[in-house]
Structure formats: C-alpha cells, structure tokens
C-alpha positions as CSV (number, residue, x, y, z in Angstrom):
1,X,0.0,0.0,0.0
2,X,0.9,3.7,-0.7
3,X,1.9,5.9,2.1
4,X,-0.5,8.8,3.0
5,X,1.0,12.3,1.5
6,X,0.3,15.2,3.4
7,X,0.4,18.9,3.2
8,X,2.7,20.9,4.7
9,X,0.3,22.3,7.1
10,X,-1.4,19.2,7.8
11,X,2.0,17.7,8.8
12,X,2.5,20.9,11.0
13,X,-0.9,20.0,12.6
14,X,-0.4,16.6,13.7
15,X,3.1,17.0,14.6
16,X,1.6,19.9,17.1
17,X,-1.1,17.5,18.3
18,X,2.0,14.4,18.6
19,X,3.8,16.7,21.0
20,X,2.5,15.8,24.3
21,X,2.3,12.1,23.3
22,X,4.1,9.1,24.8
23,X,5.9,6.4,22.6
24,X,3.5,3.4,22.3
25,X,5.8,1.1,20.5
26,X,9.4,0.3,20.8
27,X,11.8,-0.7,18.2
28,X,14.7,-2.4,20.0
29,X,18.2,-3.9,18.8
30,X,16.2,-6.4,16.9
31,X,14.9,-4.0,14.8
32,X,11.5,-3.9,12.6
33,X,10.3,-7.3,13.6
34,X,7.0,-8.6,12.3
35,X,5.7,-8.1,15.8
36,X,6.4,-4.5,16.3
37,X,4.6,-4.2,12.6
38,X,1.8,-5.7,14.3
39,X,2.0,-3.5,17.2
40,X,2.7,-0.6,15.0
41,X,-0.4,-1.9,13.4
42,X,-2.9,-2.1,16.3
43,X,-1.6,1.4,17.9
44,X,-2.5,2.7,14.3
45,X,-5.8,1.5,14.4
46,X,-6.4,2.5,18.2
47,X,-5.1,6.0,17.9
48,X,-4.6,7.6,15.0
49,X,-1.5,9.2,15.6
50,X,1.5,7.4,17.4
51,X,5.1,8.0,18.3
52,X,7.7,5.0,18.3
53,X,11.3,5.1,19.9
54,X,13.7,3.6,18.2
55,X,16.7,2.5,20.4
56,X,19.4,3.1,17.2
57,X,22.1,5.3,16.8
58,X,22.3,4.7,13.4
59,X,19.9,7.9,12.1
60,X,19.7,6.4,8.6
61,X,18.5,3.6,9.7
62,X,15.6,5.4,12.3
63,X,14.4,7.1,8.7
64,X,14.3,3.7,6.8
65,X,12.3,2.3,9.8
66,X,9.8,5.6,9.5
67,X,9.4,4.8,5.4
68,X,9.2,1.3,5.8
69,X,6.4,1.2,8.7
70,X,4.7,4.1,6.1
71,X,4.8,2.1,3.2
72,X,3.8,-1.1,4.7
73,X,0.7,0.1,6.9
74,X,-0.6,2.9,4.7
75,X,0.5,5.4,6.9
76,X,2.0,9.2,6.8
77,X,5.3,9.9,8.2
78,X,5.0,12.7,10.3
79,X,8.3,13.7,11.9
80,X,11.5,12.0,12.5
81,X,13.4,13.7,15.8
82,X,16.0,12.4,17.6
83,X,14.5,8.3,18.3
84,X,11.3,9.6,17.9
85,X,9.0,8.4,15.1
86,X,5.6,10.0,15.0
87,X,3.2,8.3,12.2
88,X,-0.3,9.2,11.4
89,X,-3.3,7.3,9.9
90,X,-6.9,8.5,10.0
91,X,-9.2,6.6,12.0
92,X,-11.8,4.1,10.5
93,X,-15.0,4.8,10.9
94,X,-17.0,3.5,14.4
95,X,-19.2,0.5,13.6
96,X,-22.6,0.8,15.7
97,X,-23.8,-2.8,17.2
98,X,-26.8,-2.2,16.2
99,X,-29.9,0.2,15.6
100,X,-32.6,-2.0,17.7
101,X,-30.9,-1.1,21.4
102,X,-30.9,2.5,20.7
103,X,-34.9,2.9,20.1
104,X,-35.4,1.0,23.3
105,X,-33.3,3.1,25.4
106,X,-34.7,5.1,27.5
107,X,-33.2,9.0,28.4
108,X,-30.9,9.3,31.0
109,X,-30.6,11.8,33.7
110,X,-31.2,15.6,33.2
111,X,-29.9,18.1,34.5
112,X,-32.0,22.0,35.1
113,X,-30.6,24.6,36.7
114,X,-33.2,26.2,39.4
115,X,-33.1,29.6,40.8
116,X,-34.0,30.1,44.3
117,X,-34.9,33.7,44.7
118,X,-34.6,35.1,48.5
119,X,-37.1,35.9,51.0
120,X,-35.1,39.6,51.3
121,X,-35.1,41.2,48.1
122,X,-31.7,43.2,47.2
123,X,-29.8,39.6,47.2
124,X,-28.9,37.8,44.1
125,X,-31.1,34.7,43.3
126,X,-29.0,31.3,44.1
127,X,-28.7,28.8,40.8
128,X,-28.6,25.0,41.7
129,X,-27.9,22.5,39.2
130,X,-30.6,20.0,39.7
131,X,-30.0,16.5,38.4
132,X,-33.8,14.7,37.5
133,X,-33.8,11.0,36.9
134,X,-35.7,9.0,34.6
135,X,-38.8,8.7,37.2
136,X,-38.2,11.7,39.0
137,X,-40.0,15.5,38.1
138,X,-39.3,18.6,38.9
139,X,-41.9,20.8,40.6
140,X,-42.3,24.5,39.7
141,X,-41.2,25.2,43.1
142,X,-38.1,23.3,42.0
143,X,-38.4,21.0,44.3
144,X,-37.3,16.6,42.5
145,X,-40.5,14.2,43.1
146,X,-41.2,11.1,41.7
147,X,-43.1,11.0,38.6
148,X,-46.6,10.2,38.5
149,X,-48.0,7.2,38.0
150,X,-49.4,7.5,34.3
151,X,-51.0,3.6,34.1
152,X,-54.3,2.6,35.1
153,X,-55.1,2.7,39.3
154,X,-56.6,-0.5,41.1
155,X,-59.9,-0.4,42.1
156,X,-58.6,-1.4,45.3
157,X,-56.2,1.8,45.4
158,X,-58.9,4.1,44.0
159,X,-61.2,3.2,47.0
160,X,-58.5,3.5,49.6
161,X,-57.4,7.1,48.5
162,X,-60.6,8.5,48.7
C-alpha cells in the first residue's frame, strides 16, 4: 500500500497534536520485527497518531524504519526527531452494534438549573444545578419528586385514597 502524502500544514498539525504524546511502540536492537509491525499496526488503528522510539544510533536507519512502517501500513510519516517516530493514519469509521438497542433506550438523567430567589429582596437569586432522573419530576417550586403514575389505578387503590 501507498503511504498517505500530506500537506505541509497538515503535517504541522499533527506533529503539534503528537507533541504531548508518549511512545506506544518500541523498536529495540532487533529492529523492525514482524511483531512490532503488528504492534505498530494495532496502535494505528487505536489512535490515530502514534510515536515510536527507536533504540538506534544509526539515524539512517531510524528514517528507513519511519518509510518502511509508512509504506507497509498505509500510513504518513509525520516527523523524524532524535528516536522519535511520529506516524499518522486516520481513523476508520466507528461500527454501531446495532440500531434495535438504541430505540429501546430510555433518556438518561437531566440536568436543570433552578433559581432560588430570597425571601429579602436586594440579594442575588442562588442557581442550583438539579439532576432529575428517569422517574423523577421537577416541581415548579423546584423541588425533585417522583413522577406520577401514568398507568391505570386499582380499584382497590382508588377506594382506599378517597
């Protein structure tokens, strides 16, 4: 496969989002193993955007690792510094499970904020974030109650409230 060729200010980009990174994968006196590859491989396709140290002193041999892992996993080469290897691929698309378990879920919890205005009447009102469950309501007095029972009542329980 082709390596990914990018702009110059793409490049500049990603190597600015690279900086704060950690290397994922290692590339030891061994050298460019099918396993680290595979690893290279599986941080690709985790993160996007990965650095790899290379424990080399040889420097043309750090930039023939950076073109070879490139070339071989359809990647951009992003910056060569020092033992550091950053590489870039974009991320594949999220697959959802499936569209059936969305439509039964139900909404989470909600959150209001609710002023409470004081009894003296120079003073700022006081906001509360107010978090309202699934059976839960909020009053107009900003008050959380349960939810009203919205099914049909018992004749039982019809008789005993009255």
């Amino acid at each position: 496969m082709p390596q990914i060729e990018l702009t110059p200010a793409a490049r500049k980009i990603h190597r600015a989002n690279a900086h704060h990174l950690e290397p994922v994968v290692l590339i030891g006196h061994e050298g460019l193993t099918p396993a680290v590859t595979q690893a290279v491989e599986a941080a690709l396709q985790a993160h996007g955007l990965i650095k790899v140290r290379v424990f080399n002193d040889d420097r043309n041999q750090r930039d023939a690792y950076l073109h070879t892992l490139a070339a071989e996993l359809n990647a951009a080469p992003i910056q060569h510094i020092g033992k550091l290897l950053v590489l870039w691929r974009p991320l594949p698309p999220k697959e959802k499970a499936s569209a059936a378990p969305d439509e039964e879920r139900k909404p989470g919890p909600r959150e209001y904020k609710v002023l409470k205005y004081s009894k003296k009447g120079g003073q700022r009102p006081e906001v509360k974030t107010v978090r309202v469950l699934g059976n839960q309501r909020l009053t107009p007095g900003g008050l959380v109650k349960r939810a009203r029972p919205t099914g049909p009542v018992s004749v039982k329980k019809a008789s005993q409230s009255r």
